[in-house]
matplotlib code that plots the C-alpha trace (Angstrom):
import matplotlib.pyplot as plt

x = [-1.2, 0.4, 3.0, 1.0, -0.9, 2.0, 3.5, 0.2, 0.1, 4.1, 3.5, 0.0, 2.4, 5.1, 2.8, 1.2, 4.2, 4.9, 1.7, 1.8, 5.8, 4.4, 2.0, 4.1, 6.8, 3.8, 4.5, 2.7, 0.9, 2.0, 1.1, -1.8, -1.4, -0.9, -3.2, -1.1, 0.0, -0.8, -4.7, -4.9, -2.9, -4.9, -3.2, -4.1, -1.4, -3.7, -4.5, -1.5, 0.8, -1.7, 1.1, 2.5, -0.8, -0.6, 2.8, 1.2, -1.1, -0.2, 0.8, -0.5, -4.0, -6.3, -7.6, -11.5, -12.9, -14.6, -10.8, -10.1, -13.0, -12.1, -8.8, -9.7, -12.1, -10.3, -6.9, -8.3, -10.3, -7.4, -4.7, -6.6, -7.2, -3.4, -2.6, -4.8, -3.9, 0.0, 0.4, -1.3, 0.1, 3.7, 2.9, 1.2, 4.3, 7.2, 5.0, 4.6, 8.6, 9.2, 8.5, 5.6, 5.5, 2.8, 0.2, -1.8, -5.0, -4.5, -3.1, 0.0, 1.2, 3.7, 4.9, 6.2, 8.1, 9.4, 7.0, 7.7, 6.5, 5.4, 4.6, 2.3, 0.8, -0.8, -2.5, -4.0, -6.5, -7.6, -11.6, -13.2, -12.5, -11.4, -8.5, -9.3, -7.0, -6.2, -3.7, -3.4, -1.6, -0.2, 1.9, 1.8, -1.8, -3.0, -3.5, -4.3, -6.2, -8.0, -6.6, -7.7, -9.0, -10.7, -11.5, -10.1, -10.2, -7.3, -6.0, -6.0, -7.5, -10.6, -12.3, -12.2, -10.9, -12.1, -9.7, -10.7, -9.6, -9.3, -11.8, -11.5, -11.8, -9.3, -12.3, -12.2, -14.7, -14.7, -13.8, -13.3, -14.8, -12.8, -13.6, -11.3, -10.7, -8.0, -7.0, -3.9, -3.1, -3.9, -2.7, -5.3, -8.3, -9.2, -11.6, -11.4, -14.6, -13.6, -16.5, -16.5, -18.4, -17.8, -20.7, -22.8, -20.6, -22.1, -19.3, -20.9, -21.7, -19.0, -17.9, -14.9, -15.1, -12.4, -11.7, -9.7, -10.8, -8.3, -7.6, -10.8, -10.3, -13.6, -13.7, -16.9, -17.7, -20.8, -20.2, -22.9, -23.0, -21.6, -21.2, -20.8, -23.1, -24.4, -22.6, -19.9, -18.6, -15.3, -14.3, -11.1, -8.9, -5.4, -3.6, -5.6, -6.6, -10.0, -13.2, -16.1, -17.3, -20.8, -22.0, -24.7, -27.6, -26.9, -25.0, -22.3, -18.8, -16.0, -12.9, -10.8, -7.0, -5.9, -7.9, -10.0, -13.3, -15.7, -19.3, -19.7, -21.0, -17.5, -15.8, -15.9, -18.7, -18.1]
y = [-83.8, -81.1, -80.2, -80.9, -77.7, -76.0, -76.4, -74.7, -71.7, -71.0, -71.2, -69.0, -66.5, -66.7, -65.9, -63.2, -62.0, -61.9, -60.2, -57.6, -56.7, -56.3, -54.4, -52.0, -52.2, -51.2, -48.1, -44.9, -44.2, -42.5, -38.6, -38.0, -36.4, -32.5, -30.5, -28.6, -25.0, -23.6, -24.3, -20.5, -20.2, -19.5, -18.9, -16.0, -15.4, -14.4, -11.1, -10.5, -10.4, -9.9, -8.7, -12.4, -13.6, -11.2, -12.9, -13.6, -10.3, -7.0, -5.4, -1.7, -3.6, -2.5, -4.9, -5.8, -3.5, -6.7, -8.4, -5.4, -5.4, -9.1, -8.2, -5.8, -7.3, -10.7, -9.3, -6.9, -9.9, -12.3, -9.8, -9.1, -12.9, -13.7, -10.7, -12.0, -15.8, -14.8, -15.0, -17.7, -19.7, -18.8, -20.1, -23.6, -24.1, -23.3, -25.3, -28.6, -28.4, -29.2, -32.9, -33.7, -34.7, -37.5, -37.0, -39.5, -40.3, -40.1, -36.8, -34.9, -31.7, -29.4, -26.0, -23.0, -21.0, -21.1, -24.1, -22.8, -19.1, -17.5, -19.7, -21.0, -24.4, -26.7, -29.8, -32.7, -35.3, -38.6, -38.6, -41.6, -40.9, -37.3, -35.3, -32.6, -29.8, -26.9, -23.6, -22.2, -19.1, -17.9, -14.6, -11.9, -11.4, -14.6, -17.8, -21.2, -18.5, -20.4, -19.1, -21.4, -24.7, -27.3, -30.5, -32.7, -36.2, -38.9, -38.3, -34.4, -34.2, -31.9, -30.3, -26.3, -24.2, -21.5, -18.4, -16.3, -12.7, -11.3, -9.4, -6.4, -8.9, -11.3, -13.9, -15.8, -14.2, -15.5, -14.2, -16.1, -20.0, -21.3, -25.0, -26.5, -29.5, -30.7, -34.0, -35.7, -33.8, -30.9, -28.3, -29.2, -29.8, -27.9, -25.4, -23.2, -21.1, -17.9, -16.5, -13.8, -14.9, -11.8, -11.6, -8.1, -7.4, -5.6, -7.8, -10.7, -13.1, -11.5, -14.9, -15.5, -18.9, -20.4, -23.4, -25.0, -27.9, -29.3, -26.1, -24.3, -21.3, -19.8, -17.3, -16.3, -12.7, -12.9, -9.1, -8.4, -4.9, -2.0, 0.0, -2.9, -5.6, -8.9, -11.6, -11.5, -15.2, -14.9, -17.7, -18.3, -20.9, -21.0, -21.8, -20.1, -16.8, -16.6, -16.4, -14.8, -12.4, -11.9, -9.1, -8.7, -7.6, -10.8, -9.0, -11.1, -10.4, -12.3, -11.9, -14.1, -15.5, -12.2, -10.3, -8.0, -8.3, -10.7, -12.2, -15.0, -17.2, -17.1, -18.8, -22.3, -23.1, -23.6]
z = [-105.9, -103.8, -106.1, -109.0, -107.3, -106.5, -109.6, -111.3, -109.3, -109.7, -113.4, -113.2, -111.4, -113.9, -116.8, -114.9, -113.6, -118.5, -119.5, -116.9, -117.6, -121.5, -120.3, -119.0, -122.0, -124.3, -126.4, -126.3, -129.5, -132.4, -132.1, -134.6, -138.4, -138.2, -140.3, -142.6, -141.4, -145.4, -145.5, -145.8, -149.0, -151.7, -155.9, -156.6, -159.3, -161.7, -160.1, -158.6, -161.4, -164.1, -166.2, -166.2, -167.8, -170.7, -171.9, -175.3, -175.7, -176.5, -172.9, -173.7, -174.0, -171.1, -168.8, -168.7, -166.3, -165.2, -164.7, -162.5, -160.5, -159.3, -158.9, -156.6, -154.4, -154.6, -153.6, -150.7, -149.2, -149.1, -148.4, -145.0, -144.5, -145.1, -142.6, -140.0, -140.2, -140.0, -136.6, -135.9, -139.0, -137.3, -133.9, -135.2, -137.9, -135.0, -132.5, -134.7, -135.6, -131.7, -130.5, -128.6, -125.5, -124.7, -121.7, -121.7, -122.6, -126.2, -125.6, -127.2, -126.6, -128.6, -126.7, -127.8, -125.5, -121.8, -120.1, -116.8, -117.5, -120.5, -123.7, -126.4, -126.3, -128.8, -127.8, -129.8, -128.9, -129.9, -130.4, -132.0, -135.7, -134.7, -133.5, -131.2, -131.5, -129.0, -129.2, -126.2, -124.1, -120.8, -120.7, -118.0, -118.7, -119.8, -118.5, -120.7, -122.9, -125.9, -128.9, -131.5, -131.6, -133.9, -135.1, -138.3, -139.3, -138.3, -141.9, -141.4, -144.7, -143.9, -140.4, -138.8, -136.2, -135.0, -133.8, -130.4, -129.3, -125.9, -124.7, -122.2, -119.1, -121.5, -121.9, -124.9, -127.6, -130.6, -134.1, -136.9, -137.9, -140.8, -142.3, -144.8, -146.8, -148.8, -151.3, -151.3, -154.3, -152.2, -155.2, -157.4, -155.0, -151.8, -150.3, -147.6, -145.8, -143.6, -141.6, -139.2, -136.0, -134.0, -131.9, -132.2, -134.8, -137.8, -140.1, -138.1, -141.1, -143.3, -145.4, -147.9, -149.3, -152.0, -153.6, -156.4, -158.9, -161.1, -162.9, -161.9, -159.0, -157.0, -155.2, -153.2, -151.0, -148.9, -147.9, -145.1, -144.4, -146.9, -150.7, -151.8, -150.0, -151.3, -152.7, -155.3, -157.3, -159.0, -161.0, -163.7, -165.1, -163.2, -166.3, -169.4, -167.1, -168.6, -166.1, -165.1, -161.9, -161.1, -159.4, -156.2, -158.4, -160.8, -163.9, -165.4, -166.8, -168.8, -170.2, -172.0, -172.0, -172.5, -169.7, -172.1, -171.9, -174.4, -174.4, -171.3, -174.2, -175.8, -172.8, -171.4, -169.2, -165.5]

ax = plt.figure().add_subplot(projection="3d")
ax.plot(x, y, z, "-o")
ax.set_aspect("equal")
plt.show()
C-alpha cells in the first residue's frame, strides 16, 4: 500500500514537474496587426493634374469655374493635412520596419532611435477586441512625451488617433483627432475625418472629412471661422472626372467629363 502511495505521488510530481516546463516553453503572442502608415493618402488626381483628365477634350477649353473652385479648396485643405501628417507618418513607417520587442502583458514595443538616450517609441496593446496604440518621445527636452496615440480593431481595419503638441511647459495639448476606416480593398472603400481639437483655438472644430466608394470620391470642409466659413461638399467620379461642389449658402455646381461646366441634372446622381 506504501508503494502503491509512493508510486502515486512520484507520478503526480512527474506530471507536474510536464505541465509546468510547457508552461514555461509557451510562446509569447504574436504582435498585433499594424494600422497602415497611408490612412492619410487621399486621390486627389483629378485636381491635381486636371490637364490629364482633359485627354479627350479640347485643352484650350476653360475649366468650370465651379471645377476650379474645388480644386482650390480641395488641394489647399489636403496639401496642409499631407504636410502636417509627414512627420509623423515617417516616424510610425521607420518605427514598424524594426522588430518588436515583447513586454508583457500583451504588450509590444517598436523604437526608433538610441533606447538608452534620445529616441521615438511606439507601443501596442492588447485590449479586449482592441489594440491600444501609443507614439511616444524623449530627447533633451522631452521625456515619454505623448505624441500620438489611438485605438483600432484587431484587424486594423478602422479606429483613431489623435496627435498632441508641446506646449510652453512641454505638456501634452492636443491638436488634431483623426478617425479612419478602411476595407480590405482599401483603394476602393475608405474614409478618413481630420478635426482640429486645439483647445481655445478659433480653428477649434475646423473638420476635413474624405472618403472613397467604389469610384465615387467626397470630400467635405466644415470651415469654422473665416471668408469662406460654413461647410463646403465636393464630390466627382475618380475615373469619368465629372462631379459636383456645393457651396456654404446651398448653391450647386457641376461639370462634366470634360471639366466645363453643365446643368447638375445632366450628370449622374450621387
Amino acid at each position: 500500500m506504501k508503494k502503491l502511495l509512493l508510486v502515486g505521488l512520484v507520478l503526480m510530481l512527474l506530471v507536474s514537474i510536464v505541465v509546468l516546463g510547457c508552461s514555461k516553453k509557451e510562446e509569447e503572442p504574436a504582435a498585433p496587426e499594424i494600422p497602415p502608415s497611408g490612412i492619410f493618402d487621399m486621390d486627389l488626381s483629378l485636381f491635381g493634374e486636371a490637364t490629364a483628365a482633359m485627354e479627350r477634350s479640347v485643352l484650350d477649353v476653360e475649366h468650370c469655374e465651379d471645377f476650379d473652385t474645388a480644386a482650390a479648396i480641395v488641394i489647399v485643405w489636403t496639401t496642409l493635412t499631407q504636410i502636417t501628417f509627414l512627420i509623423p507618418r515617417l516616424a510610425f513607417a521607420f518605427a514598424i520596419a524594426q522588430d518588436p520587442t515583447y513586454e508583457g502583458d500583451l504588450t509590444w514595443r517598436w523604437t526608433l532611435g538610441n533606447i538608452e538616450g534620445n529616441n521615438t517609441s511606439l507601443y501596442a496593446q492588447l485590449i479586449s477586441d482592441s489594440v491600444q496604440w501609443d507614439m511616444k518621445v524623449t530627447n533633451d527636452s522631452l521625456t515619454d512625451f505623448l505624441w500620438y496615440t489611438g485605438r483600432c480593431n484587431t484587424a486594423a481595419t478602422g479606429g483613431w488617433w489623435q496627435f498632441n503638441f508641446a506646449d510652453s511647459t512641454h505638456s501634452e495639448t492636443p491638436a488634431l483627432w483623426v478617425g479612419w476606416e478602411r476595407s480590405s480593398d482599401a483603394d476602393t472603400n475608405a474614409s478618413l475625418t481630420i478635426a482640429n481639437i486645439v483647445p481655445e483655438s478659433e480653428d477649434n472644430g475646423d473638420t476635413l472629412g474624405y472618403s472613397i466608394d467604389g469610384t465615387i470620391a467626397t470630400v467635405w470642409i466644415n470651415n469654422i471661422a473665416g471668408e469662406k466659413a460654413g461647410r463646403w461638399n465636393i464630390v466627382w467620379d475618380r475615373e469619368e472626372h465629372w462631379g459636383s461642389i456645393e457651396y456654404p449658402e446651398g448653391n450647386r455646381g457641376c461639370w462634366d467629363d470634360s471639366l466645363e461646366c453643365v446643368d447638375c441634372d445632366s450628370i449622374p446622381v450621387f
